[in-house]
C-alpha positions as CSV (number, residue, x, y, z in Angstrom):
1,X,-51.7,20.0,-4.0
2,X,-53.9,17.1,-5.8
3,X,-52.5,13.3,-5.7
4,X,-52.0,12.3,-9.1
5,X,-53.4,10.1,-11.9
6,X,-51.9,6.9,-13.1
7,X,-52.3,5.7,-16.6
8,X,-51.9,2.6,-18.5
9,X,-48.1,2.5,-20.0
10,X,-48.7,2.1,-24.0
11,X,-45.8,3.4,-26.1
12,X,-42.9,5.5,-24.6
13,X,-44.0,8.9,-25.4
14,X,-41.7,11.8,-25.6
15,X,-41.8,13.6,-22.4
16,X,-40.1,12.8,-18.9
17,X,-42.2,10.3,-17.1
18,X,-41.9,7.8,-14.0
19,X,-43.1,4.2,-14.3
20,X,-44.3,2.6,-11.6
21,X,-44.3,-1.3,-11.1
22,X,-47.7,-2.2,-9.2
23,X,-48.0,-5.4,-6.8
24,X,-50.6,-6.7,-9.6
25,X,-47.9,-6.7,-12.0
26,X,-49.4,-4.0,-13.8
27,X,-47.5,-1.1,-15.2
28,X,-48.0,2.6,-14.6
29,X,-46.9,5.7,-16.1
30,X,-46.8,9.2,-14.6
31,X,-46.2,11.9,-16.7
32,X,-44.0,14.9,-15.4
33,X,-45.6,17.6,-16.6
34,X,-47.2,20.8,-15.5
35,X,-44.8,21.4,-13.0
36,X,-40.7,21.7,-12.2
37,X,-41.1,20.1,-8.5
38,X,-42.4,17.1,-7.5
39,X,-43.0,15.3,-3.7
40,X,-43.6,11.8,-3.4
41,X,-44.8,10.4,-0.3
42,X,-48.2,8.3,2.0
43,X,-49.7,12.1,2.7
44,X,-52.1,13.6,0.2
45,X,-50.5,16.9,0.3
46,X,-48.1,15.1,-2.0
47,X,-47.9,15.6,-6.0
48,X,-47.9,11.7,-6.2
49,X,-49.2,9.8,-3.6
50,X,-48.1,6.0,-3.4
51,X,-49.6,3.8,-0.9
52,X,-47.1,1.6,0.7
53,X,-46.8,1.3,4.3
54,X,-43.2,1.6,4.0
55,X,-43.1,5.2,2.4
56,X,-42.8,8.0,4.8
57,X,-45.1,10.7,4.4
58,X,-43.2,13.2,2.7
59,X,-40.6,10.7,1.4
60,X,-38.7,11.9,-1.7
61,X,-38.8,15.0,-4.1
62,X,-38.0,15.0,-8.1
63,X,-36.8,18.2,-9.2
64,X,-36.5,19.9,-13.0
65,X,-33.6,22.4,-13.9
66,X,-33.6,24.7,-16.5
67,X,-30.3,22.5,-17.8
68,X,-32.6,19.8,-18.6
69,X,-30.9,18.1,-15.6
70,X,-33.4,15.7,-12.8
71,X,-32.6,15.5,-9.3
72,X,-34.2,13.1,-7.0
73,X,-33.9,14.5,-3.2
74,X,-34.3,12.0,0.1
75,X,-36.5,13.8,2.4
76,X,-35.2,12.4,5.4
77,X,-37.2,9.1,4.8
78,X,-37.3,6.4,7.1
79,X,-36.8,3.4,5.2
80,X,-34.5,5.6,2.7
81,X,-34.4,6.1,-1.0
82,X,-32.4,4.1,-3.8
83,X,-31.0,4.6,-7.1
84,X,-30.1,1.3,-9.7
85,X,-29.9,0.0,-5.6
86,X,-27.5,2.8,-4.0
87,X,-29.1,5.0,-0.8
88,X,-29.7,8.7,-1.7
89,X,-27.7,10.4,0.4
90,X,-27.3,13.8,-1.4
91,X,-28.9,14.9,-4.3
92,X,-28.5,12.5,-7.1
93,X,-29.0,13.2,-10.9
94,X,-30.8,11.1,-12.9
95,X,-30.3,9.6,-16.1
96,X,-32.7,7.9,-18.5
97,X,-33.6,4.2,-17.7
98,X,-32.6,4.6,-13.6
99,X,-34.8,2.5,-11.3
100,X,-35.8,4.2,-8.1
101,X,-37.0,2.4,-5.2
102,X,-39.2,4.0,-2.3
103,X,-40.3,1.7,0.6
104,X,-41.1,-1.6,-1.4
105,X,-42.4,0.3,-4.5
106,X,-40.4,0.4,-7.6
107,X,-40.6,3.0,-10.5
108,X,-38.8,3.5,-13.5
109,X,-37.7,7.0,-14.7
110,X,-37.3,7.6,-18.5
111,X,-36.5,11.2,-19.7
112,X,-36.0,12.0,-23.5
113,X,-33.9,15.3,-24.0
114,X,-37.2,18.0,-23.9
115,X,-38.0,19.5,-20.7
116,X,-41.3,19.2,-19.1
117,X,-44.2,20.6,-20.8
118,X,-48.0,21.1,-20.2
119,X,-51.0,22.2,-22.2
120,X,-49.6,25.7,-21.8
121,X,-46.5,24.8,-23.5
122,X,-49.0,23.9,-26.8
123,X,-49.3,26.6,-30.0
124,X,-52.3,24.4,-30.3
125,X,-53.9,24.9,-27.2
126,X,-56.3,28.0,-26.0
127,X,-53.9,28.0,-22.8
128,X,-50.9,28.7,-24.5
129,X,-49.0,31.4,-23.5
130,X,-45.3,32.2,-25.1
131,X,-42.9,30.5,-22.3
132,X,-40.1,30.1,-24.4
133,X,-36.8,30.1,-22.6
134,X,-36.3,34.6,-22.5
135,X,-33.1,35.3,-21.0
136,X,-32.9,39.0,-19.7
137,X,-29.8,40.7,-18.0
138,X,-30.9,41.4,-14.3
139,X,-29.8,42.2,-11.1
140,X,-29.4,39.1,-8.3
141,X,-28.0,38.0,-5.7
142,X,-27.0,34.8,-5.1
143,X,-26.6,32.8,-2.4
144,X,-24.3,29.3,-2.3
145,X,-24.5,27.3,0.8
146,X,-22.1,24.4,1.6
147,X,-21.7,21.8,4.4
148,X,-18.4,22.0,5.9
149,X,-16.4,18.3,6.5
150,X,-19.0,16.3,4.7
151,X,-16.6,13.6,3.7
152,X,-15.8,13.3,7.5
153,X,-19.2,12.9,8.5
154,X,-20.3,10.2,5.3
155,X,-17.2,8.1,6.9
156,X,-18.7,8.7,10.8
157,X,-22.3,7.7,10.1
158,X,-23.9,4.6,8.6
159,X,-25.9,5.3,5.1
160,X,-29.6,5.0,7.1
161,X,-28.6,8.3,9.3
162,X,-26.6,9.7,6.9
163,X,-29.4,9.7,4.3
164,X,-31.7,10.9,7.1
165,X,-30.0,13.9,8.1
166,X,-28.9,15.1,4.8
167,X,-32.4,14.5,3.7
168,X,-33.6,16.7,6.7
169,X,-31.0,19.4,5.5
170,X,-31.9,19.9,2.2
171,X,-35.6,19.9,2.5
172,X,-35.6,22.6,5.6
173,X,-33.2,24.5,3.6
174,X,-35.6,24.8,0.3
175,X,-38.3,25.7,3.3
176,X,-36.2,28.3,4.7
177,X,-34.9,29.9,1.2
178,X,-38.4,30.0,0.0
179,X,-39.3,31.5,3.4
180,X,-37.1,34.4,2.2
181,X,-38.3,35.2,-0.7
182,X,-35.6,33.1,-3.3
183,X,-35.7,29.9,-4.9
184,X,-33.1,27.1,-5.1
185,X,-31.7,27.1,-8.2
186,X,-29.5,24.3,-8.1
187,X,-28.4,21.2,-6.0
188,X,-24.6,20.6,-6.2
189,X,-23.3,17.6,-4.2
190,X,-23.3,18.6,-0.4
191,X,-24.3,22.4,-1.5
192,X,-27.2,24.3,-2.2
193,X,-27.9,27.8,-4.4
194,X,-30.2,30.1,-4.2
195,X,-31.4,33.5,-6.0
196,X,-32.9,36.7,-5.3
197,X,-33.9,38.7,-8.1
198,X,-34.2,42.7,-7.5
199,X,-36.1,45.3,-9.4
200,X,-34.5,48.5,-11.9
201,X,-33.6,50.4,-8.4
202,X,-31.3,47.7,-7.0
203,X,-31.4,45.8,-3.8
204,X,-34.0,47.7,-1.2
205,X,-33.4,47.1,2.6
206,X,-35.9,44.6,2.8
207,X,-34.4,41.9,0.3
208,X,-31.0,43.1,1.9
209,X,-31.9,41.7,5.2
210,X,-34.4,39.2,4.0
211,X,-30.9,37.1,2.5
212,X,-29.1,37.9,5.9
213,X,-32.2,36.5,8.0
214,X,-32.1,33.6,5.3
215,X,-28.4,33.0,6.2
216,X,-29.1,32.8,10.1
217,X,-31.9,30.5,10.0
218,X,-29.5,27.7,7.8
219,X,-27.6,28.2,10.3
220,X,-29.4,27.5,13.2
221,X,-31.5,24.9,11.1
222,X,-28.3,23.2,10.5
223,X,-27.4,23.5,14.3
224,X,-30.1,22.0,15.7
225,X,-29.2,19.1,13.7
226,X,-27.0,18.2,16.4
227,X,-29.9,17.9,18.8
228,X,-32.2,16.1,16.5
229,X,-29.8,12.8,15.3
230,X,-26.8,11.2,17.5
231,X,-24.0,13.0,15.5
232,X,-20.1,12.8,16.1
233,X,-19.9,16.4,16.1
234,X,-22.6,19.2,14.7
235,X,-22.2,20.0,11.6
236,X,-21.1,23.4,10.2
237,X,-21.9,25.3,7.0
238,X,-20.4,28.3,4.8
239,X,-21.7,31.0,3.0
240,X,-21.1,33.4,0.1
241,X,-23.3,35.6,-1.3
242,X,-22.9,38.3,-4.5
243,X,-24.2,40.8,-5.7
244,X,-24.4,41.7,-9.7
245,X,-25.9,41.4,-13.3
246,X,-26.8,38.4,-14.8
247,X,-28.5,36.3,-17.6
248,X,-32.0,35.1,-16.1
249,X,-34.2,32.9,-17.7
250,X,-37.6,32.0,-17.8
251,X,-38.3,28.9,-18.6
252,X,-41.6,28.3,-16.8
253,X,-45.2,28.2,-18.4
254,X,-48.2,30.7,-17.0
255,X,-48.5,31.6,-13.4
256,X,-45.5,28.9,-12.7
257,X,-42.1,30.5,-13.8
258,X,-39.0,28.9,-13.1
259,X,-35.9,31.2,-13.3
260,X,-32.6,30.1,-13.7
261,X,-29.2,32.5,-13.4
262,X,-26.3,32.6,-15.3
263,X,-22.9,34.4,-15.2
264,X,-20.0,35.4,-13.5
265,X,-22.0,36.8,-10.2
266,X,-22.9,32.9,-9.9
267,X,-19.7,31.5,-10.3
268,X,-17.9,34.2,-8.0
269,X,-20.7,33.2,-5.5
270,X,-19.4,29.9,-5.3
271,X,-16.1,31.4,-5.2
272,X,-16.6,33.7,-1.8
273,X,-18.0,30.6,-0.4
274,X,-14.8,28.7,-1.1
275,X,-12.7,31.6,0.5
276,X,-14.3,31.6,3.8
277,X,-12.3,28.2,4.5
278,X,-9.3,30.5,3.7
279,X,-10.5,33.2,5.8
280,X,-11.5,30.9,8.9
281,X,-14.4,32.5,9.2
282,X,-18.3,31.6,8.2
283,X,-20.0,34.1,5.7
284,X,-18.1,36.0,2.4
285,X,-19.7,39.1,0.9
286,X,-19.0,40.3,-2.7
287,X,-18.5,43.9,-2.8
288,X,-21.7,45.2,-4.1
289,X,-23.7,43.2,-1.8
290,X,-21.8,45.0,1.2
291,X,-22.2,48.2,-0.2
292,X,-26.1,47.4,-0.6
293,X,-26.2,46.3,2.9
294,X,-23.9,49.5,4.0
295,X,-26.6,51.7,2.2
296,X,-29.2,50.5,3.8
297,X,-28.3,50.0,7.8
298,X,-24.8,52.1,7.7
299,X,-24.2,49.0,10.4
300,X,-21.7,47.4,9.1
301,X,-18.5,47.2,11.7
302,X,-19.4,43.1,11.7
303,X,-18.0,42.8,8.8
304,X,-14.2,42.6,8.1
305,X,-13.0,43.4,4.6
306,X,-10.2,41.1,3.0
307,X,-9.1,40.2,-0.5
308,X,-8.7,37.3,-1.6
309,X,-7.3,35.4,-4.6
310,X,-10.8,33.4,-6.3
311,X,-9.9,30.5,-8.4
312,X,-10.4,31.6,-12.2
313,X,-10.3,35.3,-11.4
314,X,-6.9,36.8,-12.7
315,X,-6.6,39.7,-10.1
316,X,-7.2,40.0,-6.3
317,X,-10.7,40.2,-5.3
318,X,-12.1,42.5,-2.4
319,X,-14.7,40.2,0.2
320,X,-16.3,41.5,3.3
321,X,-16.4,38.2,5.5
322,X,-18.0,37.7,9.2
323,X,-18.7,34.8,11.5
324,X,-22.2,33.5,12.1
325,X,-22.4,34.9,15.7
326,X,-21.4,38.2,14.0
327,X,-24.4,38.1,11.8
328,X,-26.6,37.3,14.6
329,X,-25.5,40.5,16.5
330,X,-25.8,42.3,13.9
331,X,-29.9,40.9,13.0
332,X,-30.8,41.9,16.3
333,X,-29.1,45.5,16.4
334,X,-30.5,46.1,13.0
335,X,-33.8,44.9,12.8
336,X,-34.5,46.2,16.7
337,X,-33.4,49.5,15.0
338,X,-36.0,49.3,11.7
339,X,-39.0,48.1,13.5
């Protein structure tokens, strides 16, 4: 990843931009373009690099959704991240004319309503390639991630360690969810999504236990929390994840797409999550996503089958729900068993 290119601020032009306010009193603009993700930080693996001694290495991220939507993400930086002068604790969406602060450096984010765009996205250009937003009926699954009692814990910890550990949360979460073989979709509050897409043939065993290994490790990433920051009590997740058909788009340019999902399977997604508080217990499974998982291990007996009433949903709805130390039993059985 290349450290980027400031230019001289001229006219506001019509694409999403940061501009950042040097110590010479000189203006900068940085275009965001090319690209849906973007880390700032002192270490050159970043997309923008900004050298002040008071930015942490990997300090902040700026991340495009297909809903036109920017969120700015603390990384877990030490001397924190502000928006119009309030600490980022969770992910925080941007609007046009917001001043960010990182460290001692100030930058101003403008976005008109286009998404970002690149000399791929021009008819004019020999790298053009059609990227229009194509939305195609697929089969995902989707994966919604919540942190239990945050309210609790934003009243237990000042906004320094707060911002910290959140910050640590959502960027080893991204790590792990990409480990996997998904993407995060979206950022919502205290909660994270994520999607696997699967080919014609449904889900094979591979992506089946690929989102249950995905599970386990937010879980013991988020555990280990506890160990890492002087906590009032470690903090706890839920889970849901279903299975179904869905409207995915494409909204990326070249070799960089960027999918987003749409549907009921998403929304019931956040739904099973929502029902394990109901349940008591840590992980909810829509039906097709157990019977994939059935299919493919005929292990199974972990998981306790319920039905439960989801908000919006007019009739009962069948969920196969476990604990976390069930799933953990059930990783090592299985995957001892396939390897």
């Amino acid at each position: 990843m290349r450290s980027f290119l400031v230019e001289p601020v001229v006219t506001l032009q019509p694409t999403p931009h940061l501009v950042l306010h040097s110590s010479d009193f000189s203006n900068r603009r940085i275009p965001l373009v090319g690209n849906n993700c973007w880390t700032i930080g002192r270490s050159e693996d970043n997309t923008f690099v900004i050298r002040d001694r008071w930015i942490s290495r990997n300090h902040a991220m700026l991340q495009w959704m297909e809903t036109g939507e920017f969120y700015l993400i603390d990384l877990g930086s030490r001397n924190g991240t502000f928006v119009n002068g309030r600490r980022v604790s969770i992910p925080v969406t941007l609007q046009n004319g917001d001043r960010l602060t990182f460290g001692q450096t100030e930058v101003d984010f403008f976005c008109p309503l286009n998404r970002p765009s690149s000399s791929a996205d021009d008819p004019d250009s020999k790298e053009f390639t059609a990227t229009a937003t194509l939305h195609v009926r697929r089969l995902i699954s989707v994966l919604v991630v919540d942190i239990r009692d945050f309210t609790v814990l934003t009243r237990q910890l000042d906004e320094k360690l707060l911002s910290e550990v959140i910050g640590t949360w959502f960027r080893q979460a991204g790590d792990i969810i990409r480990e996997y073989g998904s993407w995060v979709d979206k950022y919502i509050g205290d909660a994270v999504m994520a999607v696997w897409t699967h080919g014609a043939n449904g889900v094979d065993r591979d992506e089946a236990m690929r989102i249950c290994q995905a599970i386990n490790a937010l879980h013991r990433m988020t555990n280990n929390l506890y160990h890492q920051y002087p906590l009032p009590f470690p903090i706890r997740i839920g889970a849901g994840v279903n299975t179904g058909f869905a409207m995915v788009g494409n909204t990326g340019s070249g070799d960089r797409p960027d999918y987003t999902a749409l549907g009921d399977t998403v929304n019931a997604a956040f739904r099973l999550e929502s029902a394990t508080k109901q349940l008591g217990l840590d992980i909810a499974l829509g039906e097709r996503t157990y019977q994939y998982l059935a299919e493919h291990t005929g292990n199974v007996d972990f998981l306790e089958r319920y039905i439960v009433e989801l908000k919006g949903y007019d009739s009962p709805t069948p969920t196969h729900a476990c604990s976390f130390a069930d799933l953990d039993r059930f990783l090592k059985t299985t995957l001892g068993t396939l390897h």
